[in-house]
Backbone as a ProteinNet text record, in pm:
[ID]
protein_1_A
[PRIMARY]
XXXXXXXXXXXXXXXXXXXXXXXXXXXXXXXXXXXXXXXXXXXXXXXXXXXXXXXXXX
[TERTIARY]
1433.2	1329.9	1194.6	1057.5	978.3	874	887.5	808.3	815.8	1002.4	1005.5	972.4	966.9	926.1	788.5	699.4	601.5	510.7	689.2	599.3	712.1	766.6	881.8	832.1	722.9	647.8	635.4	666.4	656.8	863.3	811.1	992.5	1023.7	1154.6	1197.1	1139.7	1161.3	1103.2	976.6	847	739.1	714.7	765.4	777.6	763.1	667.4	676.9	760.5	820.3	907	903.3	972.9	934.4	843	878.2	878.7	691.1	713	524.9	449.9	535.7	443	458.5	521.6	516.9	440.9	413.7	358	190.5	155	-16.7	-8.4	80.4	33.3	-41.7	81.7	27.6	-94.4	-104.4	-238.1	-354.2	-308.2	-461.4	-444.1	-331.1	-389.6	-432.7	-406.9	-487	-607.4	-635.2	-819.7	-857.9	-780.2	-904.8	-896.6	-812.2	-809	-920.6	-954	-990.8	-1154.6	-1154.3	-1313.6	-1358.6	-1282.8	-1322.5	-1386.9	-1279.7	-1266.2	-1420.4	-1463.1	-1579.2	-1719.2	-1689.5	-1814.2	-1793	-1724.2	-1670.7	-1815.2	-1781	-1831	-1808.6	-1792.5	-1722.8	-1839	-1946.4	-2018.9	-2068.8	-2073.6	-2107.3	-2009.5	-1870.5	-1725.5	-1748.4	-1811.7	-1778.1	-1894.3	-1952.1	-2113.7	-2076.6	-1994.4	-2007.9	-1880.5	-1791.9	-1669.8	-1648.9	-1694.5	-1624.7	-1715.7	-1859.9	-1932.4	-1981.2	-1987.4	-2067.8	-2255	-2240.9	-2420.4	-2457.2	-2559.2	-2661.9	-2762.2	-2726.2	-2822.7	-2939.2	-3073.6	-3200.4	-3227.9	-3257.7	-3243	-3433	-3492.3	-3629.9	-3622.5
390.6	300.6	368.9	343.8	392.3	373.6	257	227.8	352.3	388.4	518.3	633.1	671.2	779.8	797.1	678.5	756.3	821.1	755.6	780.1	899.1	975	1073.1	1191	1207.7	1318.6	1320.3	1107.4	1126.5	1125.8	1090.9	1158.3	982.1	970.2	842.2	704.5	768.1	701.5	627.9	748.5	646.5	592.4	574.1	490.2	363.4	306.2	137.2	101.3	-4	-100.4	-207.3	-335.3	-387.4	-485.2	-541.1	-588.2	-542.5	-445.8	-401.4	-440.4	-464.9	-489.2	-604.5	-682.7	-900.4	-859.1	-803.9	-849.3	-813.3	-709.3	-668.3	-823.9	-799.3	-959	-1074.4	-1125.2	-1252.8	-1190.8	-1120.8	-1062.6	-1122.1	-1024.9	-1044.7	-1186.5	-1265.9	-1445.9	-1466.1	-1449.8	-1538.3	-1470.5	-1405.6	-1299.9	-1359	-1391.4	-1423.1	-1600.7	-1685.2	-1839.4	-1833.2	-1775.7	-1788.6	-1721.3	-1650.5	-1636	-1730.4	-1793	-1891.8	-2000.8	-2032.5	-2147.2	-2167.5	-1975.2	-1956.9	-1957.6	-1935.8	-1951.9	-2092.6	-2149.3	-2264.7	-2288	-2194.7	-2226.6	-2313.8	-2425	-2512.2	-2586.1	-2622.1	-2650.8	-2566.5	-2424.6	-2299.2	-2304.4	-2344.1	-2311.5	-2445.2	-2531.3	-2656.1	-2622	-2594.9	-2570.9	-2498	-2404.3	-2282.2	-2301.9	-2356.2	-2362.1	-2499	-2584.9	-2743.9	-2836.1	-2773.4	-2861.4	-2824.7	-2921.6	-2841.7	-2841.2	-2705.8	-2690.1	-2832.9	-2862.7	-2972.9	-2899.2	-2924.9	-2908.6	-2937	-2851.6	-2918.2	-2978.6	-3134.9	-3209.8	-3240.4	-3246.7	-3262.6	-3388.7
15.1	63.5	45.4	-41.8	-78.8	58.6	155.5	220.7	358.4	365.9	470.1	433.9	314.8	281.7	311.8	298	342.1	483	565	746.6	760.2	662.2	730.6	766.2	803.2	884.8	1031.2	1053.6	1210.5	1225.9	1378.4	1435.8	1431.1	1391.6	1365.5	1482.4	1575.7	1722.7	1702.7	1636.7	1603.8	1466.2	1384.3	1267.1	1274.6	1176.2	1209.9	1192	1243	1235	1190.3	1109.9	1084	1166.8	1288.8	1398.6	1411.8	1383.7	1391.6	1298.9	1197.5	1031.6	1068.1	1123.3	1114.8	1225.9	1341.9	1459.1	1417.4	1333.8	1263.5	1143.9	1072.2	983.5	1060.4	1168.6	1237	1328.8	1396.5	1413.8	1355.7	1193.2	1116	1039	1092.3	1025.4	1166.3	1311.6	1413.7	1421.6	1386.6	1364	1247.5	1152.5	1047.5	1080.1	1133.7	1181.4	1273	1362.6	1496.8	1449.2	1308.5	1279.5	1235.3	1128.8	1077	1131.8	1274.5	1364.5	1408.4	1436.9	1515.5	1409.3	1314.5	1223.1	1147.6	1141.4	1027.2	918.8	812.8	697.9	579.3	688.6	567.7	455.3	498.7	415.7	319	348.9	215.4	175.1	216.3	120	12.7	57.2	-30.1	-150	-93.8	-181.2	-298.6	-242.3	-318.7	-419.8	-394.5	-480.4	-490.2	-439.5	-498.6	-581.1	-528.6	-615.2	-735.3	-867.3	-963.4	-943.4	-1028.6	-1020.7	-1042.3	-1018.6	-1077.5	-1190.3	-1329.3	-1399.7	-1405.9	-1475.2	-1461.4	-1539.4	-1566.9	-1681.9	-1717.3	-1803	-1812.8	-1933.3
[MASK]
++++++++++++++++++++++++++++++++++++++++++++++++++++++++++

């Protein structure tokens, strides 16, 4: 397992677990939901990626 090898310095006891790696994931999706929620950039998201430029036509 390439992923234990690299914590085999601590004593088996404190090694992540998986249980720790799903419990930091959902973590960092309700931290990055709950920034979003709090800044909602939805109009720079649309701006910025859905609409095309408007050319300058003369």
């Amino acid at each position: 397992m390439a992923g234990g090898s690299m914590f085999k310095f601590l004593k088996p006891r404190l090694r992540p677990q998986p249980a720790d790696i799903q419990s930091a994931a959902l973590w960092g999706v309700a931290a990055t939901t709950t920034a979003l929620w709090v800044i909602q950039p939805f109009d720079w998201l649309k701006k910025t990626f859905l609409e095309k430029p408007k050319s300058e036509e003369k």
